[in-house]
C-alpha positions in Angstrom: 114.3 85.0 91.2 114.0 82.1 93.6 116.4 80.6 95.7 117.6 76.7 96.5 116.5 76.6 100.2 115.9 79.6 102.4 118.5 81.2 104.5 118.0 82.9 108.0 119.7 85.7 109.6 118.8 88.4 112.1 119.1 91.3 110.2 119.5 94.9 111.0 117.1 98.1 111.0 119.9 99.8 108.5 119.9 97.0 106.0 116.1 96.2 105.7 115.8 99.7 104.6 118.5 98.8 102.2 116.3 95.7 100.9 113.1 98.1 100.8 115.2 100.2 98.1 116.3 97.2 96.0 112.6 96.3 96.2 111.2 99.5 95.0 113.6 100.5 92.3 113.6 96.3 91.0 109.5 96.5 90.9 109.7 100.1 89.3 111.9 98.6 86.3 110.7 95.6 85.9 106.9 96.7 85.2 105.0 100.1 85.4 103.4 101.0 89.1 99.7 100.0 89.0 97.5 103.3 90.4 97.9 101.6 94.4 101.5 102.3 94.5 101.6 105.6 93.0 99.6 106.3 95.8 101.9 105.2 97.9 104.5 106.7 96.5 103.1 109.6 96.8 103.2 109.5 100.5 106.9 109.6 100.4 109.0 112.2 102.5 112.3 113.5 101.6 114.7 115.3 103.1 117.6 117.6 102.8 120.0 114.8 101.5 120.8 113.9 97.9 118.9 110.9 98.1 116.0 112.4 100.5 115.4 115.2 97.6 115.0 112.2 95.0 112.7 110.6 97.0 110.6 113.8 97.2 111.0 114.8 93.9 109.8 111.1 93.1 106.6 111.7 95.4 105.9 115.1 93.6 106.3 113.0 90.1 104.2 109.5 91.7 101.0 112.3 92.8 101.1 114.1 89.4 100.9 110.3 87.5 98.3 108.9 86.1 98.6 105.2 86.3 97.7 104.5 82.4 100.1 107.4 81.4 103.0 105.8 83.6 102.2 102.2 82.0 103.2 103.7 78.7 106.1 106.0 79.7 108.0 102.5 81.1 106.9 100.7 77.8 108.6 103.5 75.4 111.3 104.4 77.9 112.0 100.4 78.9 110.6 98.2 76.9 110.2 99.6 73.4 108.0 97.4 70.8 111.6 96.2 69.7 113.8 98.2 72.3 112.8 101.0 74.5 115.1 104.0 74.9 117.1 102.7 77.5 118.1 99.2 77.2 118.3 97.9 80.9 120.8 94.8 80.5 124.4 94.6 81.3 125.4 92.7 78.6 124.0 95.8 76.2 126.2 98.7 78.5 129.1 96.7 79.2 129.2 95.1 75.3 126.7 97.2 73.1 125.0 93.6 72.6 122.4 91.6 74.0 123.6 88.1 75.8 127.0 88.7 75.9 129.5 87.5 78.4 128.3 89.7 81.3 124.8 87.2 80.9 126.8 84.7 81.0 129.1 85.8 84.4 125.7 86.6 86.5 124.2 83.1 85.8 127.6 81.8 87.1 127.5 84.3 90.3 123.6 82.9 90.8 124.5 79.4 89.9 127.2 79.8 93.0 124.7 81.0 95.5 121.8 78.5 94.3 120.0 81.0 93.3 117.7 79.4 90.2 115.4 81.5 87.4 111.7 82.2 88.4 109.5 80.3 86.8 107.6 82.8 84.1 110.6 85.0 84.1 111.1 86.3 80.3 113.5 88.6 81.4 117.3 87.8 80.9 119.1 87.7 84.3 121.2 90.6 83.7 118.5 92.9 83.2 118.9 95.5 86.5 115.4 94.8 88.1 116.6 91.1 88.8 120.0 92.1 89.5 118.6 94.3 91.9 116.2 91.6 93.4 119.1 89.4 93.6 120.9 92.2 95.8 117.7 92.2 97.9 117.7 88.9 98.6 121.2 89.1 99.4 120.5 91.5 102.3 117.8 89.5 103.7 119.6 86.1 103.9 117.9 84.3 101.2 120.3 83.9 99.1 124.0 82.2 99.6 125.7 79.5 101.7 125.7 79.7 104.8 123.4 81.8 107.1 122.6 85.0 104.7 124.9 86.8 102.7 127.2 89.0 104.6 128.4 92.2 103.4 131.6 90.5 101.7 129.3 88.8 99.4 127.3 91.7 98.5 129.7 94.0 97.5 130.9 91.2 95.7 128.0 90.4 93.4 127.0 94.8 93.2 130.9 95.2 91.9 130.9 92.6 89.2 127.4 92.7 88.3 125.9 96.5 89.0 128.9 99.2 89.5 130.0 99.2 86.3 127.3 100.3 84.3 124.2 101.2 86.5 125.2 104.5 86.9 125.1 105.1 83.8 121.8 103.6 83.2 120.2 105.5 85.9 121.7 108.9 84.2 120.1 107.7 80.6 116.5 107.0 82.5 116.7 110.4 83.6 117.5 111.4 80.0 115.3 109.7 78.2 112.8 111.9 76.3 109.6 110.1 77.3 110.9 110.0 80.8 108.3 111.9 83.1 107.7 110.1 86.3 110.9 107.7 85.5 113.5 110.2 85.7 112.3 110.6 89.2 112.7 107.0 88.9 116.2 107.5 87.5 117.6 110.0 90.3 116.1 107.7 93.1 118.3 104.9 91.3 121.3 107.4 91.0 121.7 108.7 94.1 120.9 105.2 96.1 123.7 103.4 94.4 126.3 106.5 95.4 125.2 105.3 99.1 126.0 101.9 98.1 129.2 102.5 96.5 130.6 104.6 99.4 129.7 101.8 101.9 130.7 99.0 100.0 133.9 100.9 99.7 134.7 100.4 103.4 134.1 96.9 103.6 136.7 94.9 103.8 138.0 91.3 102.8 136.1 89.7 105.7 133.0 91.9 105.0 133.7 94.2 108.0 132.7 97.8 107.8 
């Protein structure tokens, strides 16, 4: 996506690491990894929390890939030749169709914050890598009126445009049969929007935590 103007705000060590996981899991979805950031990924370090044990588990799966092997696995699991196994749109969760009215409601929420279609972009705007690009240009002040998008906004857009169905999605990645090093994918997904969901959940009106 790009945005109508750029927005500035100072933002905070806690939500940049927020952005870097919108980033990850958008790029993931949107196309396969090229043989670069497997490597990368393969780097990663978990821990002992839900999401740290993803993140390793996703490692493990990122150093065991090959790159051409991964490039398929996102075309059958994603993509499909007419649909892939998961169908990553809201309007197909939240309707069982394609271009429904949840289509229509994020191009409302992006007309709001000026936030205009990339040009090149074949995607629809309610497939979940945008959505999640959009939440990552939310963090970091891109998008929005005034100075950057406080937390009022974002748990705004993620509750009308992400909570109700991405869950689910994740959990169907994960299942999918061709799903090797994208159900790693799919519990990264999984257990980064819990952490989301439990801290949008103390926000209040004002966007105070």
């Amino acid at each position: 996506m790009s945005n109508i103007g750029t927005a500035q705000q100072s933002i905070g060590e806690e939500d940049v690491l927020r952005a870097r996981f919108y980033t990850l899991l958008s790029n993931l979805l949107l196309a396969p990894p090229p043989a670069g950031v497997l490597a990368d990924l393969g780097g990663l370090t978990g821990d002992d929390t839900p999401l740290g044990q993803a993140l390793g588990d996703l490692a493990a799966a990122a150093r065991e890939a090959d790159a051409d092997a991964v490039s398929e696995e996102h075309l059958a699991v994603l993509v499909g030749i007419t649909r892939g196994e998961v169908v990553p749109y809201a309007s197909h969760y939240l309707t069982g169709f394609l271009h429904e009215k949840p289509l229509a409601e994020v191009r409302e929420s992006l007309r709001a914050l000026g936030v205009e279609r990339a040009p090149g972009q074949a995607e629809p705007e309610d497939h979940i890598g945008i959505l999640f690009d959009v939440m990552r240009g939310l963090i970091l002040g891109e998008f929005g009126a005034a100075a950057g998008a406080g937390l009022a906004e974002q748990k705004a857009f993620f509750t009308r445009h992400i909570a109700p169905w991405a869950d689910t999605l994740f959990r169907d990645i994960e299942a999918a049969r061709s799903a090797r090093f994208y159900r790693a994918v799919g519990a990264v997904g999984r257990a980064f929007l819990d952490i989301e969901r439990e801290s949008f959940a103390m926000v209040g009106e004002k966007g105070e935590g």
